[in-house]
C-alpha positions as CSV (number, residue, x, y, z in Angstrom):
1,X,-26.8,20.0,-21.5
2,X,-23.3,19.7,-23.6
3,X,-20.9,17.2,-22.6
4,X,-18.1,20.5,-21.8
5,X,-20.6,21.8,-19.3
6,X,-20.1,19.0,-16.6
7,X,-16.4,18.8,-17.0
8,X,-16.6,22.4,-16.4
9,X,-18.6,22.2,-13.6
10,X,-16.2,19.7,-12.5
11,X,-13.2,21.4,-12.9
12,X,-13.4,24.1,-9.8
13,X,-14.8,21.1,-7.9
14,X,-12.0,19.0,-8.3
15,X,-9.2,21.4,-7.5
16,X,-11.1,21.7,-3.9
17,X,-11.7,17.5,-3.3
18,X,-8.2,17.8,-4.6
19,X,-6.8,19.5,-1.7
20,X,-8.9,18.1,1.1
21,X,-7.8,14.7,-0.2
22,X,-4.5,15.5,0.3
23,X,-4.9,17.0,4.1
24,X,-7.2,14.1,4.7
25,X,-4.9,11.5,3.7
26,X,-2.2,12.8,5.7
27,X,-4.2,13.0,8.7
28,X,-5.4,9.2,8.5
29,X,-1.2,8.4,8.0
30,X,-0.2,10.0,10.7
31,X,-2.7,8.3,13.1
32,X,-2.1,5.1,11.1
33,X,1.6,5.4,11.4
34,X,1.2,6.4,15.3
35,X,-1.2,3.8,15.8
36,X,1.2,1.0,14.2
37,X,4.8,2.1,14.8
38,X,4.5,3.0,18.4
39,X,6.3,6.3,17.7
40,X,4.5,9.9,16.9
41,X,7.0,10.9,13.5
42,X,6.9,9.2,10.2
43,X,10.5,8.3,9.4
44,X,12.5,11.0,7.2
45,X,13.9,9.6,3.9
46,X,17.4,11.4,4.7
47,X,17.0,10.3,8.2
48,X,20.3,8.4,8.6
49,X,19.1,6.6,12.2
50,X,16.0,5.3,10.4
51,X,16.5,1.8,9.1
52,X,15.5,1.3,4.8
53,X,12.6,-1.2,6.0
54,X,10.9,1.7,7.9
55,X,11.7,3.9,5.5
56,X,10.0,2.0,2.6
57,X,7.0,0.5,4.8
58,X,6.0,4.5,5.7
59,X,6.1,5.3,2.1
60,X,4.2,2.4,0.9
61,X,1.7,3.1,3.4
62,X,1.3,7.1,2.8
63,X,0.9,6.4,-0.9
64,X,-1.6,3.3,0.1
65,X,-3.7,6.0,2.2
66,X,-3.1,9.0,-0.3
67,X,-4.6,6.8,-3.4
68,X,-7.5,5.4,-1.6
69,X,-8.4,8.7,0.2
70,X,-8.2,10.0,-3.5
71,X,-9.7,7.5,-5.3
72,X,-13.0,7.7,-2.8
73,X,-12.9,11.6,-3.2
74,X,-12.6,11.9,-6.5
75,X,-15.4,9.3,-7.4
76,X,-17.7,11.5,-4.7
77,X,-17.1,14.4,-6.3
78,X,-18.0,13.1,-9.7
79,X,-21.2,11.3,-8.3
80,X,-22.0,15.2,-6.9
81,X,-21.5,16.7,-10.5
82,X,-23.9,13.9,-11.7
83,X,-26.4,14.7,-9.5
84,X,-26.4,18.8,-9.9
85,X,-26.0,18.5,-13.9
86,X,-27.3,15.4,-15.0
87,X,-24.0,14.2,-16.6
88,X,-21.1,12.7,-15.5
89,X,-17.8,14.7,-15.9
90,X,-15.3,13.5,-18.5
């Protein structure tokens, strides 16, 4: 099997994980946020009434959840490529 065949089989693969990461990951903040804040909204950015400490610990913490939720589906994905084509995606 050539090496472009399981970056192709990859690619459509991807794009999917790709999107459920995302929705997954902002599932898991929002209960994480609820869970630890006490209050059901992450804080707005532009939110003037929101102090910058709980502005900057709810982004740290999204892109905390987004890159390991990401990181795990990615690496599944490629492990699920392996194992239908025999290689690993590049």
């Amino acid at each position: 099997m050539s090496k472009g065949i399981g970056r192709t089989a990859y690619k459509p693969v991807g794009v999917l994980l790709g999107l459920a990461a995302g929705a997954l990951a902002g599932t898991i903040f929002r209960q994480v946020w609820k869970a630890t804040a006490g209050d059901g909204e992450a804080p707005n950015p532009t939110d003037e009434d929101r102090r910058w400490g709980e502005i900057l610990a709810a982004a740290a913490l999204q892109g905390a959840i987004f890159s390991v939720v990401r990181a795990a589906v990615d690496r599944g994905g490629a492990v699920g490529v392996r194992r239908l084509t025999g290689r690993w995606p590049d």
